[in-house]
C-alpha positions as CSV (number, residue, x, y, z in Angstrom):
1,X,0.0,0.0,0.0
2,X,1.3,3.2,-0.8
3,X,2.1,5.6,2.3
4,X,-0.3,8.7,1.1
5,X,-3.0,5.9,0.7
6,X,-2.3,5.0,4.0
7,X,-2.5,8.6,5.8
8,X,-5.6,9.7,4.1
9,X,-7.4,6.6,5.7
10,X,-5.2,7.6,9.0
11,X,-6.2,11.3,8.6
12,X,-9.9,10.6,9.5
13,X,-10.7,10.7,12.7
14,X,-13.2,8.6,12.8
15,X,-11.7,5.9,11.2
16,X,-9.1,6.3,13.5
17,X,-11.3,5.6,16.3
18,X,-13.2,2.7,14.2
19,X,-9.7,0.8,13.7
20,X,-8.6,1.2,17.1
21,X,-12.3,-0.7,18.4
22,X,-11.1,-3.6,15.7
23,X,-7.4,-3.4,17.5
24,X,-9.3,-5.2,20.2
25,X,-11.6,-7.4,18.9
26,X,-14.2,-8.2,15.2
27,X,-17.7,-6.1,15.4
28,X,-20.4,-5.9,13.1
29,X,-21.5,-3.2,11.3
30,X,-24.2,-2.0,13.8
31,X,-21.7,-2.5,16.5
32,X,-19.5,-0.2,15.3
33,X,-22.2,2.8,14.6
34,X,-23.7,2.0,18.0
35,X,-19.7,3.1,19.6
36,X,-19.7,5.7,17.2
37,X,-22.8,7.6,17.1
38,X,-22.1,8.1,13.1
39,X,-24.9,6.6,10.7
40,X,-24.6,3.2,9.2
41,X,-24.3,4.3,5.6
42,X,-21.1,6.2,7.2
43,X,-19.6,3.9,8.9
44,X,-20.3,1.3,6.2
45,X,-18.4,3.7,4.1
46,X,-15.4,4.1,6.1
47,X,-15.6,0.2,6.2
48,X,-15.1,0.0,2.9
49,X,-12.3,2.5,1.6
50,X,-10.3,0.7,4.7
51,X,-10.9,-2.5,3.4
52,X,-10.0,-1.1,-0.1
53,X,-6.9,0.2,1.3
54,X,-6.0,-2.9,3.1
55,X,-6.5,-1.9,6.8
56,X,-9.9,-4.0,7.1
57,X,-10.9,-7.7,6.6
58,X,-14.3,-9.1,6.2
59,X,-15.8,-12.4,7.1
60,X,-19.4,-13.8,7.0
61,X,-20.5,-15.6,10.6
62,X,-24.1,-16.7,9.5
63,X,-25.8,-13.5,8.4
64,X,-23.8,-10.7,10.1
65,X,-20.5,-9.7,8.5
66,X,-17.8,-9.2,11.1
67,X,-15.1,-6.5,10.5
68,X,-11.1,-6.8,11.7
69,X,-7.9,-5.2,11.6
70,X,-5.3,-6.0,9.0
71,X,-2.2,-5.3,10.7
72,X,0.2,-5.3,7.7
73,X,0.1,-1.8,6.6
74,X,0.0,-0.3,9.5
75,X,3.3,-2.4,10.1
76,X,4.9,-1.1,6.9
77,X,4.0,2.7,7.6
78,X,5.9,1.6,11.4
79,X,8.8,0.4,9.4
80,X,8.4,3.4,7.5
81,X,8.5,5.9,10.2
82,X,11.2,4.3,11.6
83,X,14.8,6.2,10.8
84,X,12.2,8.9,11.6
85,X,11.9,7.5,14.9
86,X,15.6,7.5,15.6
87,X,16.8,10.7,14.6
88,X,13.3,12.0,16.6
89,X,14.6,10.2,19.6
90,X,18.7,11.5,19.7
91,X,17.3,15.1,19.1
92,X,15.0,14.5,22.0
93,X,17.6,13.0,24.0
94,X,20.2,15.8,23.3
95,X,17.0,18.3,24.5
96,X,16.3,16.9,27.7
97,X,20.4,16.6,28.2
98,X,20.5,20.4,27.8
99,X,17.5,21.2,30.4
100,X,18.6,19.2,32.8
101,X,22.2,20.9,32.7
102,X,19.9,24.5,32.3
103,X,17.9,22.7,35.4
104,X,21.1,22.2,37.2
105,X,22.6,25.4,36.6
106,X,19.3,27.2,37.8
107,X,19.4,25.6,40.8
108,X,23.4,26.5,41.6
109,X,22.5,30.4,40.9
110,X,19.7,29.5,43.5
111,X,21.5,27.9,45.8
112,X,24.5,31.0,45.1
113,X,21.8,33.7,46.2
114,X,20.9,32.1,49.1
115,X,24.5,32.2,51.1
């Protein structure tokens, strides 16, 4: 799946909050628009561009159809975001390294005034 496929579908809030219910567990249809307070038609919609995109499986139990989660893109946008993710984390690191020393030396000029 291509990576601007993948964050339109994650751009929606609401099918944000519909793939983190199927993170947990399948639900129907009516399920799902009872958690969401959005109309069927729309959730039935956001069902189906996720399942076009690849972020949604369907499978018939007797007359319901139950929706889950498709893990696999979501793990290629993580391997993605992932040298992200590292040169996110040494910047980060090298941040709180400076306010604790700015932390540090505030305290000192404190402690200083005081005597």
């Amino acid at each position: 799946m291509e990576n601007n496929t993948l964050f339109e579908m994650l751009a929606e809030p609401n099918r944000r909050a519909i793939l983190e219910r199927l993170r947990w567990k399948e639900h129907t249809v009516g399920e799902l628009v009872a958690a969401s307070g959005l109309s069927q038609p729309g959730v039935s919609k956001h069902l189906r561009l996720m399942r076009e995109a690849g972020l949604v499986a369907v499978r018939r139990s007797g007359r319901e159809q139950l929706y889950s989660l498709r893990p696999g893109p979501l793990r290629e946008l993580d391997d993605w975001l992932q040298p992200y993710r590292r040169f996110w984390s040494s910047k980060l690191e090298a941040l709180e390294r400076s306010l604790d020393d700015e932390a540090a030396a505030d305290r000192s000029s404190i402690d200083k005034a005081k005597e």
